[in-house]
DODREN-855846 format. One record per residue (C-alpha): chain; z, y, x; residue number from 1. Coordinates in steps of 0.2 Angstrom, whole numbers, plus 2048, in hexadecimal, padded with zeros to 3 digits. Layout:
<nodes>
NODE drenza   Z   Y   X lose
NODE      A   Z   Y   X  NUM
...
</nodes>
This chain:
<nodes>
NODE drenza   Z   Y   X lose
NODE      A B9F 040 5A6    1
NODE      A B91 03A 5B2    2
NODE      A B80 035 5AC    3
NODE      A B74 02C 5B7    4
NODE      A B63 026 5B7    5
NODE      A B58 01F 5C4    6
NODE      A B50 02D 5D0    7
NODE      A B40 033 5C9    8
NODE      A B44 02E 5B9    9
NODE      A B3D 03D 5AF   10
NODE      A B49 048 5A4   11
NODE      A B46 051 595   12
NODE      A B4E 063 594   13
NODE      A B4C 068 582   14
NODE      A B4F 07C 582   15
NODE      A B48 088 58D   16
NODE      A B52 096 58F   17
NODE      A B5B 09C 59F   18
NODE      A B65 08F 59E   19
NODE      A B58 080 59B   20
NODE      A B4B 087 5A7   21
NODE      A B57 085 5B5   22
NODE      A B5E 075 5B0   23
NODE      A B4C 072 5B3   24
NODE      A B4A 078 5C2   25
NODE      A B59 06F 5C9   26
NODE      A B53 05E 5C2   27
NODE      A B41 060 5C9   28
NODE      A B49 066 5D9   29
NODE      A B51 053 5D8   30
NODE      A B41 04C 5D8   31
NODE      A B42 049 5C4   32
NODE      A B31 04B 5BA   33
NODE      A B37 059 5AD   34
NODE      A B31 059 59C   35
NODE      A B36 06B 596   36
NODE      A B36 06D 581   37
NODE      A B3C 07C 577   38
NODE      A B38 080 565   39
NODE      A B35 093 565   40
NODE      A B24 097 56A   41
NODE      A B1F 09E 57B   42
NODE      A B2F 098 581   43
NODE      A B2B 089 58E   44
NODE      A B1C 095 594   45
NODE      A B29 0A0 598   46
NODE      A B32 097 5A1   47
NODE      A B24 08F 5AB   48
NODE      A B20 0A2 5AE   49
NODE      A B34 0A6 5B5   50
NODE      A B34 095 5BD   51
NODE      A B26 09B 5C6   52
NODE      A B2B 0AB 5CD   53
NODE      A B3D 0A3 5D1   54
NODE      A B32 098 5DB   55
NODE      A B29 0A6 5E5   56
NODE      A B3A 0AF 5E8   57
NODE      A B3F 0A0 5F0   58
NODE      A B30 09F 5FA   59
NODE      A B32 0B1 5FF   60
NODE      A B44 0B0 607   61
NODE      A B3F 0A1 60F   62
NODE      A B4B 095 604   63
NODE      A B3B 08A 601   64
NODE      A B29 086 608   65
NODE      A B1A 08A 5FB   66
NODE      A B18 077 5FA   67
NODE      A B29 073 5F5   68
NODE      A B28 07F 5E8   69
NODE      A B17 07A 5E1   70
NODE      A B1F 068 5E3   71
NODE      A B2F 06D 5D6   72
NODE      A B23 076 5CA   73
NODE      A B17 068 5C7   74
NODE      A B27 05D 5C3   75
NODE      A B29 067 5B4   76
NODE      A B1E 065 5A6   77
NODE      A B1F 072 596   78
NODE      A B1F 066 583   79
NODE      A B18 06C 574   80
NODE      A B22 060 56C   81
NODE      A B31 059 56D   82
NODE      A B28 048 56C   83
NODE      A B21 049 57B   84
NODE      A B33 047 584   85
NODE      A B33 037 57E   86
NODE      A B33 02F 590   87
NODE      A B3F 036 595   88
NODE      A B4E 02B 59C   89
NODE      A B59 03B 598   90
NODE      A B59 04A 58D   91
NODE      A B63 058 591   92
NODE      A B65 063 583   93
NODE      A B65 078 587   94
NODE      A B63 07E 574   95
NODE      A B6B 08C 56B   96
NODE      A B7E 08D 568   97
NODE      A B7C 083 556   98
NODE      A B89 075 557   99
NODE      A B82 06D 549  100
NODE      A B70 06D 54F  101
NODE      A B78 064 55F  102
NODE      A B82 058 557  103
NODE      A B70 053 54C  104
NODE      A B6C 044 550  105
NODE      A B5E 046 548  106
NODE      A B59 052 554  107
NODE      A B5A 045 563  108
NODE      A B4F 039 55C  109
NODE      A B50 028 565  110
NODE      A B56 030 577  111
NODE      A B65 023 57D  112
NODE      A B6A 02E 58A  113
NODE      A B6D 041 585  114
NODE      A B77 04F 58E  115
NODE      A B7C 05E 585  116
NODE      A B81 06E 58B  117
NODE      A B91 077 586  118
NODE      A B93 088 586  119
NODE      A BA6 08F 58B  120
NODE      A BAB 090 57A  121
NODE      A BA9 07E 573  122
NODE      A BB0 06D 576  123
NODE      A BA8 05F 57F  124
NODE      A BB1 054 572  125
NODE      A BA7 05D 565  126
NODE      A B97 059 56C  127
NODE      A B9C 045 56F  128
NODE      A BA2 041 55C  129
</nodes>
């Protein structure tokens, strides 16, 4: 399945685990304002934090200049709430392993456009009902 949206269209990512934090990264990288949500507290600073020293390691071996760095983390802006990724012209969903929270519609609000992640053991079809 591809999903796409005009370039620098922002994205939402809503989960900021390993998993979300790069997602990201990889979307900012594209040139994507990022709007990075996750409910557990402290979470989205923590990844800002990772995202940062990921960033300097890339510096450090040369992968990236300082500016591009700085560039890709300005792209990515931590939400309170899930509200705030309301622009987004696509939400990616990186959340815990609860198929019945990502099947909640409910839990995607108004978004048209929403990808969500599937880990190994479950089925895409489960996930498009």
């Amino acid at each position: 399945m591809a999903i796409g949206i005009p370039a620098g269209s922002p994205v939402a990512v809503v989960g900021a685990g390993t998993m979300g934090a790069g997602i990201a990264q990889v979307a900012a990288t594209a040139g994507h304002p990022v709007f990075l949500f996750d409910s557990i507290d402290g979470a989205v600073d923590k990844a800002l934090s990772d995202l940062r020293l990921r960033m300097d390691r890339s510096v450090e071996r040369g992968r990236r200049t300082p500016e591009e760095a700085e560039q890709i983390l300005e792209m990515i802006v931590g939400c309170g709430w899930l509200a705030e990724c309301a622009p987004a012209a696509l939400v990616i969903e990186a959340i815990i392993e609860n198929l019945e929270i990502k099947q909640s519609r409910k839990f995607w609000g108004r978004s048209r456009n929403w990808l969500p992640t599937m880990p190994s053991s479950q089925r895409i079809r489960l996930h498009c009902r």
